[in-house]
Phi, psi and omega in degrees: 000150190275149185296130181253140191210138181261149149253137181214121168200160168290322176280174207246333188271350192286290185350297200265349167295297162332319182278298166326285170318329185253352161272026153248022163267145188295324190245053175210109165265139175250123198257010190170152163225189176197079189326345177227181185276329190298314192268322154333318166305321194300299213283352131342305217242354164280327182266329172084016190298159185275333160222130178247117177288108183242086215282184241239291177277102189226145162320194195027304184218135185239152205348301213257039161230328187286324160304302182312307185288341157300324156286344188269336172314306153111009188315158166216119005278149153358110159257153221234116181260160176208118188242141155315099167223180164236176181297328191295000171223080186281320167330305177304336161270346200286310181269005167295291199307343212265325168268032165100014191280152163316322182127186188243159187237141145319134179266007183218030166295186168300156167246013145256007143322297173314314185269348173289345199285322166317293168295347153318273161345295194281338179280359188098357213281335170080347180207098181290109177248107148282187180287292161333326186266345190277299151349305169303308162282344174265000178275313187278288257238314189278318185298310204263017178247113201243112151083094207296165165193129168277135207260160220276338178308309166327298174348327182275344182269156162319152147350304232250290160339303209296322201274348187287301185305301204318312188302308185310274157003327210226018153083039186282153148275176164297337170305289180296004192267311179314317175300308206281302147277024184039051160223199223270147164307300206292350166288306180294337135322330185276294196309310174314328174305318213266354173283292176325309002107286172276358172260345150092019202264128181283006160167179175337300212308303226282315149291348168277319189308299169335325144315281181327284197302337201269350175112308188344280181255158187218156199292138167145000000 
């Protein structure tokens, strides 16, 4: 079945340039957009898409309330938010990630950034980190974070957990986590459930900030 994605963005050229690229993938339908947060939200909960493109500024309601109430929701299944920024407002990702968003996108990356951020996102993996972008979350999370303390729940995790979080945190995927410690994806998958799961955390993004804030990985 094709990845279904909502857009909400205020420009009218954003929509439809975004759309146009991701609905010329066989398996990504763009079922809908919205110039504002307000109305995205409604129209969000009507539809149910598996990923919503969320830019950060928008009238009525802006990105990252328009996201909260989306997440906040209680949807089933699950919609997977990715929101839209630029450098000039870095702050924003640091708290996109913190209320459960998927992670972020550039608004002038590549566009097959874009569409890999898409299927990354809808497959669960929850957070597109390039190199640039991992730089980015580790710049914000260190500036906002004042005097780290590891919180006591790491303690619970395995050896082996701490290093899965640590791969997550630095923008690995399950492929590469799996290449990289030479075991099976579907292990890594396991560890990754059981990370979450003893950190009480809704995903990937949520586990990196905590790996930052907590001292685990430190920016560099």
């Amino acid at each position: 079945m094709a990845i279904t994605v909502f857009i909400a963005d205020d420009q009218a050229m954003v929509r439809q340039g975004f759309g146009a690229l991701l609905g010329a993938q066989p398996d990504i339908s763009v079922i809908g957009d919205a110039p504002d947060g307000r109305s995205a939200v409604s129209e969000v909960k009507r539809l149910r898409p598996d990923v919503v493109l969320m830019d950060v500024r928008m009238p009525e309601m802006n990105g990252l309330d328009a996201a909260r109430n989306i997440l906040t929701a209680g949807l089933e299944p699950p919609v997977r938010v990715l929101m839209l920024t630029t450098f000039d407002i870095d702050d924003y990702v640091y708290e996109a990630l913190t209320l459960g968003a998927s992670g972020f996108m550039l608004k002038d990356a590549p566009a097959e950034e874009l569409v890999r951020a898409v299927r990354v996102v809808a497959d669960g993996e929850a957070l597109l980190a390039p190199t640039v972008t991992r730089r980015l979350i580790a710049d914000v999370t260190s500036r906002r974070s004042n005097g780290r303390r590891k919180p006591v729940a790491l303690g619970s995790l395995t050896p082996r957990e701490r290093e899965v979080l640590e791969l997550i945190a630095r923008g690995l995927s399950n492929t590469e986590i799996a290449e990289q410690l030479f075991v099976a994806e579907q292990t890594v998958k396991t560890h990754v459930g059981k990370v979450l799961a003893k950190l009480n955390l809704r995903d990937r993004a949520q586990a990196v900030v905590l790996a930052y804030e907590s001292g685990l990985v430190t920016p560099g």
